[in-house]
C-alpha positions, -999 to 999 in steps of 0.1 A, spaced: -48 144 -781 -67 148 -748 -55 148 -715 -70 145 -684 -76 172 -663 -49 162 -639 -24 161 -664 -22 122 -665 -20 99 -693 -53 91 -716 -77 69 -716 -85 45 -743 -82 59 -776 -117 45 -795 -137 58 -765 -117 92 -763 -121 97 -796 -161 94 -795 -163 112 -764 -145 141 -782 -162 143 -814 -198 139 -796 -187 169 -773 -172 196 -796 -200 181 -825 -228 187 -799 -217 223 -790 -211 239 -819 -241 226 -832 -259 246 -810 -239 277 -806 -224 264 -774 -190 277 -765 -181 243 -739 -198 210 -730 -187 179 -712 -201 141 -708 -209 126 -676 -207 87 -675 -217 61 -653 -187 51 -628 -179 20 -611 -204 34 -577 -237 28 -579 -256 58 -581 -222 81 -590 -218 96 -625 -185 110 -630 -175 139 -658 -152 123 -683 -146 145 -707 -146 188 -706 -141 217 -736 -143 248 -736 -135 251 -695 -105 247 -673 -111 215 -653 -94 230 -628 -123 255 -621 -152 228 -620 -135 203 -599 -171 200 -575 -190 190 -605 -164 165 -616 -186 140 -591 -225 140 -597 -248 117 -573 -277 106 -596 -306 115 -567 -293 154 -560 -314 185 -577 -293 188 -605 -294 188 -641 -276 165 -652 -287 136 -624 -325 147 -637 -317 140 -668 -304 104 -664 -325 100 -639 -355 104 -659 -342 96 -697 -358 130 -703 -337 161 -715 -333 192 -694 -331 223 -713 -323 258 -693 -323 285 -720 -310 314 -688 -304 317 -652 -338 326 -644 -350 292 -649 -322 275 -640 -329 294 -603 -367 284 -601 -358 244 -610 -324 242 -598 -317 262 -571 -290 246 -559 -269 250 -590 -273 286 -591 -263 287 -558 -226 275 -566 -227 285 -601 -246 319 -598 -235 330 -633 -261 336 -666 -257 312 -686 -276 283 -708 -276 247 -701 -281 215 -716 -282 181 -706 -291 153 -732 -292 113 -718 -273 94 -735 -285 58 -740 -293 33 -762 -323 10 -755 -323 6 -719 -290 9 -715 -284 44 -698 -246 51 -704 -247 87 -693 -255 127 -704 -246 150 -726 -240 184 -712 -236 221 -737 -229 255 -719 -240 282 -747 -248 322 -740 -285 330 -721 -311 331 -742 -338 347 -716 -373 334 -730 -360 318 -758 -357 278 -760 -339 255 -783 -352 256 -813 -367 222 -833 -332 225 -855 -312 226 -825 -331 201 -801 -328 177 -835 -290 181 -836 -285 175 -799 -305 147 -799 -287 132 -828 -250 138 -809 -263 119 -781 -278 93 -803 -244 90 -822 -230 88 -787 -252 58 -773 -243 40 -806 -207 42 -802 -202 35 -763 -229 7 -767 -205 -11 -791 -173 -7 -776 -189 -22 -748 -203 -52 -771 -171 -56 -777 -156 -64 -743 -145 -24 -738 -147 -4 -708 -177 26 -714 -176 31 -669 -157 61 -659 -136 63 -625 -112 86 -633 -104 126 -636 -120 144 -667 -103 142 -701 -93 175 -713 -106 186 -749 -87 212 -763 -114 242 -780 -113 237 -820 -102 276 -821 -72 281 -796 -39 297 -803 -21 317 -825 -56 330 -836 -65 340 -802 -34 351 -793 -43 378 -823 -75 385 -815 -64 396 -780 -35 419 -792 -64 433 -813 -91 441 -789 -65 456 -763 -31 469 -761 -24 468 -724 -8 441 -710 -27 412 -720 -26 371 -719 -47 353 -741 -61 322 -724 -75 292 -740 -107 277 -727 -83 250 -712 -74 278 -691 -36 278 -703 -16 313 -716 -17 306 -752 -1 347 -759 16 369 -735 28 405 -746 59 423 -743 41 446 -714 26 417 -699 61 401 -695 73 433 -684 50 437 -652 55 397 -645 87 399 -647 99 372 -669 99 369 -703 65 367 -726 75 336 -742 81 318 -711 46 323 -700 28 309 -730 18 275 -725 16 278 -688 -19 273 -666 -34 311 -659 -31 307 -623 5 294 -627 12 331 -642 -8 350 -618 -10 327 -590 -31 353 -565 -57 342 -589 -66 311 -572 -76 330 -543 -112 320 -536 -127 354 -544 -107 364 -575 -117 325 -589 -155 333 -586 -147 360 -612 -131 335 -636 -153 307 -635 -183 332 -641 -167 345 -672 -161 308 -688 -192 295 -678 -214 328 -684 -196 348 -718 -199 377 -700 -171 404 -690 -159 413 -656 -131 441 -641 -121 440 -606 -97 452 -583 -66 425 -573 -41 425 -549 -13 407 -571 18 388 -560 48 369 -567 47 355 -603 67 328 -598 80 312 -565 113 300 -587 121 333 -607 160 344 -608 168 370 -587 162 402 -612 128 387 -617 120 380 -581 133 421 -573 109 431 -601 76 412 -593 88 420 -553 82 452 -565 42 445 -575 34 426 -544 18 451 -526 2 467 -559 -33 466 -568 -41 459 -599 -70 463 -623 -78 427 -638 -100 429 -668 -115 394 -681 -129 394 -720 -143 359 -729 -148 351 -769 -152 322 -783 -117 308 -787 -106 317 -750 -103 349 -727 -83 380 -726 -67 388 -697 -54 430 -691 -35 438 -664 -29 477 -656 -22 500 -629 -47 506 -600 -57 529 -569 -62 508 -538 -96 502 -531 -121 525 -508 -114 497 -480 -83 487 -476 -68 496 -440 -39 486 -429 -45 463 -400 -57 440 -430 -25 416 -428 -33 398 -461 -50 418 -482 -71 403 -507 -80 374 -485 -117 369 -473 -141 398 -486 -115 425 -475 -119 444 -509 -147 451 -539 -134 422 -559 -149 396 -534 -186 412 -536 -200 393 -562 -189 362 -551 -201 369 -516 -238 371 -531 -245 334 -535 -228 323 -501 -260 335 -477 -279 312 -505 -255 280 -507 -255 280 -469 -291 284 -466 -301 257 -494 -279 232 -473 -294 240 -440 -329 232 -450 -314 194 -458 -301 195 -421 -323 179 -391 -301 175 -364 -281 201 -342 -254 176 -353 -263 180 -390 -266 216 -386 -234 222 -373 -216 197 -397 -229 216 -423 -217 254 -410 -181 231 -407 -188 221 -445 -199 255 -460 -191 285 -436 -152 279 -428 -140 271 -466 -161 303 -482 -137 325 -453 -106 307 -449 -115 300 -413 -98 272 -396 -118 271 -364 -153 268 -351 -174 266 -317 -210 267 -316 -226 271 -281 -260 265 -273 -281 282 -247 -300 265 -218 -307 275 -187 -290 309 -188 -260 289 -193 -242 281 -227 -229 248 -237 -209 235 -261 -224 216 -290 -199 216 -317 -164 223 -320 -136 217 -347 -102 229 -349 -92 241 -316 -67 222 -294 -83 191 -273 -100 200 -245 -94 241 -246 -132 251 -249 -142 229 -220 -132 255 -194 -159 276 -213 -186 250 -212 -218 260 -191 -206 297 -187 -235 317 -176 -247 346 -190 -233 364 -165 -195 362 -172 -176 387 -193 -169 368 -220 -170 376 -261 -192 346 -266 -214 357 -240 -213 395 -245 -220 386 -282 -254 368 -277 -266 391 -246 -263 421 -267 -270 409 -304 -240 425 -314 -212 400 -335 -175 410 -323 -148 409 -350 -108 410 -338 -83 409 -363 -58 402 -343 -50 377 -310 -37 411 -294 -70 430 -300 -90 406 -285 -69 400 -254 -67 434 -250 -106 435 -250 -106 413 -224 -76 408 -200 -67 375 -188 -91 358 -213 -75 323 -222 -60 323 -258 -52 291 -278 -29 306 -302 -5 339 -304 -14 349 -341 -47 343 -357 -83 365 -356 -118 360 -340 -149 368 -348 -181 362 -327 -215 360 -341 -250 360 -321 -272 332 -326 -306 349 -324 -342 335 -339 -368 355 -346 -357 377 -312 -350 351 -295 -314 337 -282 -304 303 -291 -268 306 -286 -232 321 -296 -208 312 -332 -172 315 -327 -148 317 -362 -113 315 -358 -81 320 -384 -49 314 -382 -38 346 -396 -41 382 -387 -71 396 -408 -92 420 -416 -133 422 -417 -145 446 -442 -181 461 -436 -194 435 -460 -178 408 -446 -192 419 -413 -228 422 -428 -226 387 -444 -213 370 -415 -246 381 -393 -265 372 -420 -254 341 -417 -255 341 -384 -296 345 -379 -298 317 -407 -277 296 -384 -297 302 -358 -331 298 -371 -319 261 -383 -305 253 -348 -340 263 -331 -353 240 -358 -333 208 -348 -336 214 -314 -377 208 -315 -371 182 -339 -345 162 -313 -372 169 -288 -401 154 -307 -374 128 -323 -369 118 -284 -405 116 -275 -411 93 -303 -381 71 -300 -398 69 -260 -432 54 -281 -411 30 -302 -396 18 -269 -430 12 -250 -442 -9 -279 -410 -30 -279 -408 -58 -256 -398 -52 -223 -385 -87 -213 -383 -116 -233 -393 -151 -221 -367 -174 -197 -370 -211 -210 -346 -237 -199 -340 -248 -231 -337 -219 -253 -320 -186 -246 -331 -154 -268 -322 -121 -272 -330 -88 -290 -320 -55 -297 -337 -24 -314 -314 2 -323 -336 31 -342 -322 50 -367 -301 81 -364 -306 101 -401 -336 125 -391 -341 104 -361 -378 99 -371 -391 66 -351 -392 34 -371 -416 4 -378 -393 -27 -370 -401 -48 -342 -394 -82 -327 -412 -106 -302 -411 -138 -284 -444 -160 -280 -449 -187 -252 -476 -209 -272 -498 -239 -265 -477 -270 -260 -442 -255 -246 -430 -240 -282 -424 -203 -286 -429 -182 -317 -401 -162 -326 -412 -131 -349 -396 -101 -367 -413 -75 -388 -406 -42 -402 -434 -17 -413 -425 4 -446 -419 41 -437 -411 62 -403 -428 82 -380 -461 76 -358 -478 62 -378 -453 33 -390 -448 28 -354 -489 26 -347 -489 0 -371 -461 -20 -358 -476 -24 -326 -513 -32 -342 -490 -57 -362 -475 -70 -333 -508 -72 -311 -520 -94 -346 -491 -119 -343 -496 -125 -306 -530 -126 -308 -529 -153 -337 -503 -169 -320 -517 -174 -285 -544 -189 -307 -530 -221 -315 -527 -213 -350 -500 -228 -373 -477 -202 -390 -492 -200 -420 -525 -191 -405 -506 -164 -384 -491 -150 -411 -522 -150 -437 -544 -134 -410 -520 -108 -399 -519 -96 -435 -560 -95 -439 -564 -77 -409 -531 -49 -422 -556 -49 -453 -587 -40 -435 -570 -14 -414 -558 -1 -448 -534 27 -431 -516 31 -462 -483 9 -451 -471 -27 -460 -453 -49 -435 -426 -77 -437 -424 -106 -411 -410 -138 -403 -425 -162 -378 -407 -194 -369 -427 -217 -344 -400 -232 -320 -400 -265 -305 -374 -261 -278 -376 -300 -267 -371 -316 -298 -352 -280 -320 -380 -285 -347 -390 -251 -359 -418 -242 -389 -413 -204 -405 -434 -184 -428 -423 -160 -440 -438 -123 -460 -413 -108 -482 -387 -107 -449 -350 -107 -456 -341 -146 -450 -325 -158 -414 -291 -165 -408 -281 -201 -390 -247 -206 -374 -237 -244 -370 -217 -257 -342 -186 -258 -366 -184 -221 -369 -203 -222 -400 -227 -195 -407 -256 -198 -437 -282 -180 -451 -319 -199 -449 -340 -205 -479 -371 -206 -463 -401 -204 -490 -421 -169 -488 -451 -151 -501 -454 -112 -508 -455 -86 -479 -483 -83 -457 -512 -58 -465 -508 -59 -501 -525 -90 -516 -558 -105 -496 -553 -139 -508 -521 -141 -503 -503 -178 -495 -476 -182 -473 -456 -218 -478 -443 -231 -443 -405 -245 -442 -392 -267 -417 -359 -261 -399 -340 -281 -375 -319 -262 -346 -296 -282 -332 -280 -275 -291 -256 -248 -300 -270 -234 -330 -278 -196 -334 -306 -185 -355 -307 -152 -366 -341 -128 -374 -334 -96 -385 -347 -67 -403 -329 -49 -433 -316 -18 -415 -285 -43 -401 -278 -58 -442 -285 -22 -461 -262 5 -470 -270 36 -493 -252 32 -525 -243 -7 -517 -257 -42 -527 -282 -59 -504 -266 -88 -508 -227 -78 -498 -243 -65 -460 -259 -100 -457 -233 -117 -464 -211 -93 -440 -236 -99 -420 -232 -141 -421 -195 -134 -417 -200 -116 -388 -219 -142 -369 -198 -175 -383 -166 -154 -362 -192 -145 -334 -191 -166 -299 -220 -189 -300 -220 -179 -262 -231 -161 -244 -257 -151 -271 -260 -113 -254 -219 -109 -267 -232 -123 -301 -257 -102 -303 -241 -70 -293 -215 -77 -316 -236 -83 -349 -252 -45 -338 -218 -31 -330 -209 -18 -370 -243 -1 -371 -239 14 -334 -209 32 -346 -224 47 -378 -233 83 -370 -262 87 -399 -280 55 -400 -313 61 -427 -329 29 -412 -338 16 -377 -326 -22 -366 -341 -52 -348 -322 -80 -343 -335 -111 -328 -312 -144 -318 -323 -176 -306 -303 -207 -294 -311 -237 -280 -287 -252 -250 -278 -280 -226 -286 -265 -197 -307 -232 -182 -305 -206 -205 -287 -176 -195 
């Protein structure tokens, strides 16, 4: 029977049942010891795991989610159709070095598509030992192919047949063919300690008489229990790394452990005895085989660190058994700050990575300028207690200043040390610790990083040594997004020169515009808008948006938009504007295409003629409150075909009517249908005021104003015709 991984009901049977057979089939075909299946779910662009054997769920909750665009096996795989074979670590680090970085283990992988025509349902995935050097062989490549194939057949007609093959739930739970008593066996054999034998589920399958002995409580009331119910200290962050790396790598590992309390509901007797371990160390050994792991527990000497201002051992990298995993955290951090752009992204992703791998619940960054240190990022500590520390110069004695002027971090591990550093300091909390890291680049200062816990704690000399690590990788990124914001400002200072100033005041019609340029790299945009006075009183309203970012997309706006006016001021009907604004984009040739839509406006009698060149299609608002989407004929985008046509469409604009040009920064979303932000889009303006058009337009903009990483820049561009003057 499987289960998912949260211990709720199953799915449907057919579909468990070929998603179990493919998963186990697959694995042992290939001397794997676990595998899972990653389907498509209901998000676009979101595969989800839903099904896992031969590993505890519970251990590879992160991977339960895969985005189909991030460096990872499994999204290359369906990305591509193409399967992704890593025969050892090694390669794994020089194509995937972002999965090494949270998985840095030795281990084989992989990842078989499943699909069946073009239908791509999902992959197959198969964990089996390294094999440095050595790939799958034509046998074993044959087999895996063949599961996934077998696979692809199955889900492709259950869903023929009206059933559900999407997955938006938790992972279903295989158990490993060879779990049990025969494990339970084979771990009394290989040691006679105390020892648990674990099943790859993760769950006590054997407890000895010794192991119930130092637990205190009964073997037989461990068995069938998770591992980390049993020996709950085990889900300590550090102590975890050591179990995931033995299920996912086959490979041994000892380690010191500060144990505790079994069982937070043992009977008194029980409670006195494990009371008793608390403050033991304890020598954990882990021995992986193929039907599960043997835990032994025994006896142990405290570690070479372990001092006594250390309030809760164990936590942090406060003793050996935290090394290892503290290896891959300099590299996880790293890997996610060259992603980052922006001071903003920078610090949102020291929030993200920093404070979970050290149970820290507070964080300050502080940026130098001037001599003086502001604050550019904060999170955790109470509203409005850093501000008194904002613009400090480098005078004051302060830890966050003392720390950057002399390049040396400062670690407290207790409230009471570090107000008795530094009397009369302000302190927002009685009990926690503090440590305070230099921000230096390549010698030179960029700021100050304050950590905070909520705990007393203690930093251990490689805790200290990986925290200023960290520290100068920080820093080097946030010297990095400061010259980008700088350059990002000077740019978004070009876009705004080649942007209309002013708009034209008619009588008749009132327009307006706004430009909002994108926020996600801040990297200028192509998208423009204009107003035309023509020959004979009519005006030429026109949108565009150049493919691409940067200078150059915003050169070729305003050679575009120079085009348009020039064809314009011509005389020249839209088609003609359009046709020879997209030969002259093709004689440039700078490597870009264009959209646009021109709509030549007569404000006397509301007659309007559009062309328009593979541009998202206008919007029209009645005077009844009803909003519509045009269909306004079209030919392909600008600079791409020389003999292009472009059809023109007439439109009538009544008094009172708002017609809307926009481009498709305000309609798209990453991850979302085109269509569903137009159509929010047409909702929006049907529930707009008509008047004045500057509230209409400021509120069609508003949504997008608000979104802190925007990929795309906007233009918007209303137009209305009215009784009177135009406001």
């Amino acid at each position: 029977m499987t289960a998912r991984a949260d211990g709720s009901g199953p799915a449907p049977a057919a579909r468990d049942r070929a998603l179990a057979r493919a998963v186990v089939g697959a694995a042992r075909a290939v001397g794997g010891y676990a595998g899972g299946v990653y389907l498509r779910s209901g998000t676009d662009g979101l595969l989800r795991m839903a099904v896992v054997t031969g590993l505890p769920g519970r251990l590879f909750r992160p991977w339960w989610r895969m985005q189909v665009n991030r460096p990872y096996p499994v999204a290359e795989a369906y990305r591509t159709g193409q399967a992704v074979h890593l025969p050892d670590a090694e390669s794994a680090m020089r194509r995937f070095p972002q999965l090494m970085a949270g998985l840095p283990f030795r281990f084989g992988s992989f990842c078989e598509p499943v699909g069946a025509g073009p239908e791509r349902f999902g992959v197959l995935l198969v964990l089996r030992p390294a094999t440095p050097g050595a790939v799958l062989g034509a046998g074993e490549r044959e087999r895996l192919r063949a599961a996934a194939a077998g696979l692809a057949g199955e889900l492709d007609a259950l869903r023929a047949a009206g059933e559900a093959v999407l997955w938006d739930g938790d992972p279903l739970c295989v158990p490993w063919p060879a779990a049990g008593a025969e494990a339970a066996r084979e771990a009394v054999d290989r040691l006679g300690a105390a020892v648990l034998s674990v099943d790859r589920q993760g769950a006590v399958a054997f407890a000895n008489a010794a192991a119930g002995e130092l637990l205190g409580r009964p073997a037989a009331l461990l068995c069938g229990r998770a591992l980390w119910e049993v020996l709950p200290w085990l889900g300590q962050s550090a102590y975890e790394d050591h179990v995931r790396g033995v299920f996912i790598s086959g490979e041994p590992a000892r380690f010191a452990a500060r144990c505790g309390l079994a069982d937070a509901d043992a009977d008194a007797d029980a409670g006195a005895d494990a009371a008793r371990t608390a403050a033991e160390w304890l020598s954990v050994g882990l021995y992986p085989g193929p039907s599960g792991v043997t835990v032994t527990l025994e006896a142990a000497e405290p570690p070479a660190y372990a001092p006594a201002s250390v309030a809760r051992p164990g936590v942090g990298l406060g003793s050996p058994a935290d090394r290892a995993s503290a290896l891959y955290r300099p590299v996880a951090l790293a890997i996610a700050l060259t992603e980052a752009v922006t001071a903003r992204q920078v610090s949102a992703v020291v929030t993200e990575e920093l404070l979970p791998a050290f149970g820290g619940r507070q964080l300050a960054i502080y940026m130098l300028d001037e001599r003086h240190l502001y604050l550019a990022w904060e999170t955790g500590f109470p509203t409005g207690f850093l501000n008194r520390f904002d613009g400090v110069s480098l005078h004051e004695r302060l830890p966050g200043v003392e720390t950057l002027t002399s390049g040396r971090p400062l670690f407290f591990e207790s409230m009471e040390q570090l107000a008795a550093a530094y009397p009369g300091i302000p302190l927002d909390a009685e009990v926690g610790a503090r440590a305070f890291l230099p921000l230096i680049a390549s010698g030179r200062p960029v700021g100050s990083c304050i950590l905070g816990f909520d705990q007393r704690r203690g930093f251990s000399p490689e805790e200290r040594t990986v925290l200023t690590a960290l520290a100068g990788l920080i820093a080097q990124a946030l010297e990095r997004a400061r010259r980008y914001d700088s350059e990002a400002a000077l740019a978004r200072g070009l876009q705004a020169a080649l942007l209309p100033h002013r708009l034209p005041v008619r009588g008749e019609v009132a327009t307006v515009g706004r430009y909002l340029p994108g926020t996600d790299g801040m990297e200028v945009g192509g998208d423009w808008y204009d107003v035309i006075e023509t020959d004979g009183g009519r005006l030429a309203l026109v949108i565009g948006d150049v493919q691409g970012h940067g200078v150059a997309a915003a050169a070729t706006m305003g050679q575009l938009r120079s085009a348009v006016r020039a064809f314009a001021l011509s005389g020249n009907a839209p088609d003609q504007v359009v046709r020879g604004t997209n030969q002259l984009l093709i004689d440039l040739d700078p490597g870009q295409f264009a959209s646009c839509c021109y709509v030549l406006l007569d404000p006397g009698s509301g007659r309007a003629l559009a062309a328009r060149a593979g541009h998202p299609q206008p919007l029209l608002r009645r005077t009844d409150g009803r909003a519509e989407v045009l269909d306004l004929a079209g030919g392909v985008l600008l600079g791409i075909d020389p003999g292009a046509r472009y059809p023109v469409t007439e439109v009538a604009l009544a008094p009172g009517e708002v017609l809307a040009l926009y481009t498709d920064g305000l309609v798209e979303t990453p991850g979302a249908d085109i269509d569903d932000g137009v159509e929010r889009l047409r909702a929006a303006l049907a529930a707009a005021r008509p008047s004045p058009l500057t509230e209409t337009a400021d509120r069609l903009v508003a949504e997008a104003a608000r979104t802190p990483d925007r990929p795309d820049d906007i233009a918007l561009l209303l137009a209305s015709r009215t009784a009177g003057p135009a406001a």
